[in-house]
Each structure stands twice: as C-alpha cells, then as structure tokens.
C-alpha positions in Angstrom: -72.3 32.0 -22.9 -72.9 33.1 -26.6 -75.6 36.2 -26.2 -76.2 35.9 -29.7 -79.9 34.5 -31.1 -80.2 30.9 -32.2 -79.1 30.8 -35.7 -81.7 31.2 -38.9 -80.0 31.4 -41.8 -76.3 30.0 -43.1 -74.8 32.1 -45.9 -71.8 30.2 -47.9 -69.2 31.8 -50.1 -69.0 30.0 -53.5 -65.5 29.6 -54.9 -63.4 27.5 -52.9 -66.1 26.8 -50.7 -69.1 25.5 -52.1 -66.9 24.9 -55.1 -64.1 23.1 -54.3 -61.2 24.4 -55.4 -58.5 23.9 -58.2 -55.4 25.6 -59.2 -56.0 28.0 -62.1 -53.6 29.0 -65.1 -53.8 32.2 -64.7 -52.3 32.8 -68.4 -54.9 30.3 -69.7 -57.5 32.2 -68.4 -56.3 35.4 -70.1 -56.3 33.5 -73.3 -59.5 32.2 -72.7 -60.7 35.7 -72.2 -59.1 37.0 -75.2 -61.1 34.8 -77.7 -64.3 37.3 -77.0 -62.6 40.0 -79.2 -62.6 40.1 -82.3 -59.0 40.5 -83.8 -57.5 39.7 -80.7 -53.8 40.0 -81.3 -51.1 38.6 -78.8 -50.9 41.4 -76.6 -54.5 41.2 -75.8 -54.0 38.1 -73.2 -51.5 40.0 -71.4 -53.7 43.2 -71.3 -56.5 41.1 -70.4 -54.1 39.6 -67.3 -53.1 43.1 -66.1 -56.6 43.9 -66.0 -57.5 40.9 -64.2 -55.0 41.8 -61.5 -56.1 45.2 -61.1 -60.2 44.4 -60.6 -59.1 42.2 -57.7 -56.6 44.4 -56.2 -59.1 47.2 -55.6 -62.0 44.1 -54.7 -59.1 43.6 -51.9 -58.1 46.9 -51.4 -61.1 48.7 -51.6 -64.0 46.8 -51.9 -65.2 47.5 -55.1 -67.3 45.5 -57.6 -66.4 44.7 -61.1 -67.9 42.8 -63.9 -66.5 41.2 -66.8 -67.4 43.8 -68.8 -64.9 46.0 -66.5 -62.1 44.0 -67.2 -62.1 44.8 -70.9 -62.2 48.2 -69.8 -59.4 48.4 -67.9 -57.8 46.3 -70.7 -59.0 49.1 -73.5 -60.5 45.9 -75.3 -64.0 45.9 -76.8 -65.4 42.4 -76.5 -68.2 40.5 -77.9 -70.8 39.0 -75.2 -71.7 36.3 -77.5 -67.5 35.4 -78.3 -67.6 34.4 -74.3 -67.8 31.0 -74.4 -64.5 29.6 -74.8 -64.1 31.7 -71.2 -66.9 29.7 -69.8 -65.7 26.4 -70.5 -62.5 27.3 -69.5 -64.3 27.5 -66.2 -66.4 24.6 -66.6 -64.3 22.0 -64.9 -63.4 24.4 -62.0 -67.1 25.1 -61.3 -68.4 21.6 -59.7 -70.7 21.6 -56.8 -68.8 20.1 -53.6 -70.6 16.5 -53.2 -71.6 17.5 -49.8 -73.9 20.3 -50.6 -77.3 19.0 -51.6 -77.4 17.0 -48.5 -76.3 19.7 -46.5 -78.3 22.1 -47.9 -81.6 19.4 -47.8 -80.3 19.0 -43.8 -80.1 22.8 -43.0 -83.8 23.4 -44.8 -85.9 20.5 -42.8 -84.5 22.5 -39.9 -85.8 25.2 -40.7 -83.2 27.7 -41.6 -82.5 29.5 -44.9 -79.5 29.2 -46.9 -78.1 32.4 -48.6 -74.9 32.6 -51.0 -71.9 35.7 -50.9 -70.1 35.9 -53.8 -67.0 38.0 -55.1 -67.8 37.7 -58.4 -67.2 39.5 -61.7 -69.9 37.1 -63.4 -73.0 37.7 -64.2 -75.8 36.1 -61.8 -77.3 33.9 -64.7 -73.6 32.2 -64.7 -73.9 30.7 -61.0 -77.4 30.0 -61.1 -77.0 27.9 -64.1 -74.1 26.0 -62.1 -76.3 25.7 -59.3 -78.9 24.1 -61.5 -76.6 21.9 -63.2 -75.9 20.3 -60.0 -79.3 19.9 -58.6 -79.0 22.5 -55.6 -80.4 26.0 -56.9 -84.2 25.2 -55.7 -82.6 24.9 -52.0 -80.6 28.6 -52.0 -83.3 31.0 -50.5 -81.3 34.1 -51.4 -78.0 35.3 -53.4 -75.8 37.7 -53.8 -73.5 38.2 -56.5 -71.1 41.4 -56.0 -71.2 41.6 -59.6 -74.3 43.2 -59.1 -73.6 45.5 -56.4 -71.5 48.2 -55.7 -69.1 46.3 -53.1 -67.5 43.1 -52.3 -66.1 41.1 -49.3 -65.2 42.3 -46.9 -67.3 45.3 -46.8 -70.2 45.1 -44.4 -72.7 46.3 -47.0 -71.6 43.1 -48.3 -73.1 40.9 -45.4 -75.6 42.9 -44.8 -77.1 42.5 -48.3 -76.7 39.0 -47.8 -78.7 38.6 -44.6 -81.2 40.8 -46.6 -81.6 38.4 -49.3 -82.4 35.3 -47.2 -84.9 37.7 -45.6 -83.4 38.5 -42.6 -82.0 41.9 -40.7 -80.4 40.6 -38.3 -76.9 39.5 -39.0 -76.0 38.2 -35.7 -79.1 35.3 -36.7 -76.2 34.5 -39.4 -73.9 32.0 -40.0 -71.7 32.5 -42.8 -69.2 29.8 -43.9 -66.2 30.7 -46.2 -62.6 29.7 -47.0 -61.0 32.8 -46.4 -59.8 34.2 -43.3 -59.6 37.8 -44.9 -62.8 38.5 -47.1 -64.7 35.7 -45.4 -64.0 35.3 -41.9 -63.1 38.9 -41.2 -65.4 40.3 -42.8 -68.2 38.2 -41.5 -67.4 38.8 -38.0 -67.3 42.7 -38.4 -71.0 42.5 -38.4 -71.5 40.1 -35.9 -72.2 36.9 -37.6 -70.6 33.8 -36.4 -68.0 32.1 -38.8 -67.0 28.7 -40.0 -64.0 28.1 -42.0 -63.0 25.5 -44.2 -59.3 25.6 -45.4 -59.6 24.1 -48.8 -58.1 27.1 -50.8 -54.6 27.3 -51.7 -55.1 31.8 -51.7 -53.4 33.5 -53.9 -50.4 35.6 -52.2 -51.9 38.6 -54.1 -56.0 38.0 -53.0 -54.4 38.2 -49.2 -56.4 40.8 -47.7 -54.5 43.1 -44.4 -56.4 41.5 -41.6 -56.6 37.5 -41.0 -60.1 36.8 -39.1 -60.6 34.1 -35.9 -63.2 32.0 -37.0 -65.9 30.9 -34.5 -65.3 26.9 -35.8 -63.1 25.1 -38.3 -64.3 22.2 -40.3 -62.5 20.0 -43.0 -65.7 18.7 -44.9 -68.6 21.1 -45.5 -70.7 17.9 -44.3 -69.7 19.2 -41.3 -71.4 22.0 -41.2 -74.6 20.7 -40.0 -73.4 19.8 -36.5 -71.3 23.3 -35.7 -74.6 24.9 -36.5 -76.9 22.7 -34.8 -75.0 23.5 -31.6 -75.3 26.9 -31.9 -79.8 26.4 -32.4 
C-alpha cells in the first residue's frame, strides 16, 4: 500500500506537456533571435545558436537558470527587448494549449485540488501567462513557476519544492507532478517524493538527455487521462 497522503495538488511541466509538441528549426530559431539586434550581421545566428546550446547544457548539467537576456551574453550580443518579436511569433505556432487542458484542469478544481505549473524556461513569466490567457486556462493555474525567475531548473529539488510552494503547499509527497521527460521531469520529481505521470509526446533532443532516466508512478497517452490516475491515488 502507497504510505503517501491523498494527493492535493497536480503540477504539470509546460513544453511538450501541456503544450504539445512540435519539431523545432533550431537554425530558424537562431535567426529569429537575431532580429532583436540591431546590425545583426550573419555570424550573429550562429553565435546566437552556440549560445543557445550552452544555456541548456548547464540547465542539464547543472541546474542552472538562464534568461533570454543570458543568451545574448553568452553570445557577446547586445539586443533590443523591444526588437523581440519576430522571436515570439516564431514561437507562436509551437505554443498552443493541448485541447485536453481546460477540461482537465476544470475536472481537477471541482475536486478540490490545485493545479501548479514547472517550467524550464528562459522566458519571461509574462510570456506563458499570456499563452495561458490566450487559451482560456490561466484563471485555473493556482501557482507557477518559471525557472527563468529562479536560480535553478529541473531536476533540481529546489525546483519542486518551489513548485509545491507556489500552489500553497509544503508537502511534496501531497504532489503529483505530470511531465514528458523521464530525466528533468520524472526523475526529478520523484527525488522529493512526489508521485509522477508521464506522457511520451516529446521527440527529446539527444543533447537535453539528462544522466538518469526516472520510473514513472503511471503512463498516460492523452493528458485527459490524467484525471483518472489521480483520482485513484484520492
């Protein structure tokens, strides 16, 4: 018999997960980037893309946060905030709420428990709330954190445990937390005691493959799902 208590809150990774997920041109991206400074010669993409690499490689390595504004650091580019916006709707058709989520979400609430959000992110918070409002479902997240805004990311336990703070909670073991990656997600949600859903949508990146792959507590194939692997675990 599972010792842990009933469950109060499920926390949900974003991309991949609450997002469903698409396969990105990288080198688009980069160019897409490279429109926010001004000048921008041809070499800046490829600075950009290096820089790109290396944010996530110590996210994965060594759990450190980054912002955008980082990755024109490590590119030795000064951008312009306001230039950013070819960037953002590069993103735009990438950024879709899975169809499943408001009534998911709505389900989850009337019973009671609160929904929270875990993000590796280098966007600011205003970016994913704005999605989230776009497609009707940011009134129904109780609590969010973007690593963007802290100093760590997945799969760091101060991670989690900021989480489970921020849907008002202490206890993380009173957690669900449902991701798409066996490594940030799964792994790192089971190191402090939450239990763990999966859903395999994600076609991961070899280099975002963290060193540990984690044994989820359930697997589902539609975050509809959701509801009933939770409900059995009340």
């Amino acid at each position: 018999m599972d010792a842990r208590p009933g469950v109060e809150a499920v926390i949900f990774d974003w991309g991949g997960t609450l997002t469903p997920w698409h396969t990105i041109d990288f080198s688009e991206e980069s160019r897409a980037l490279a429109a926010a400074v001004a000048d921008a010669d041809e070499a800046a993409a490829g600075l950009l893309a290096a820089a790109v690499q290396a944010v996530w490689a110590r996210a994965r390595d060594h759990h450190t946060s980054a912002t955008l504004a980082d990755i024109f650091t490590e590119a030795g580019l000064v951008h312009d905030e306001s230039l950013l916006t070819a960037y953002r709707e590069f993103w735009a058709p990438h950024t879709h709420t899975d169809p499943d989520v408001p009534s998911l979400f709505g389900r989850l609430r009337a019973d009671g428990l609160r929904i929270g959000v875990l993000s590796n992110t280098v966007w600011p918070r205003e970016w994913h709330e704005d999605l989230f409002r776009r497609d009707g479902v940011l009134d129904l997240v109780d609590g969010a954190v973007y690593t963007s805004e802290v100093p760590w990311t997945k799969p760091a336990p101060e991670a989690f445990e900021a989480a489970v703070r921020a849907v008002g909670l202490e206890d993380p073991a009173a957690c669900v937390f449902v991701g798409d990656r066996l490594f940030d997600d799964i792994w790192g949600a089971a190191n402090v005691g939450m239990r763990t859903v999966l859903v395999p949508h994600s076609d991961i990146p070899p280099e975002q493959l963290g060193h540990s792959a984690g044994e989820p507590d359930a697997v589902v194939h539609r975050l509809g799902e959701v509801y009933d692997v939770v409900g059995g675990w009340r």
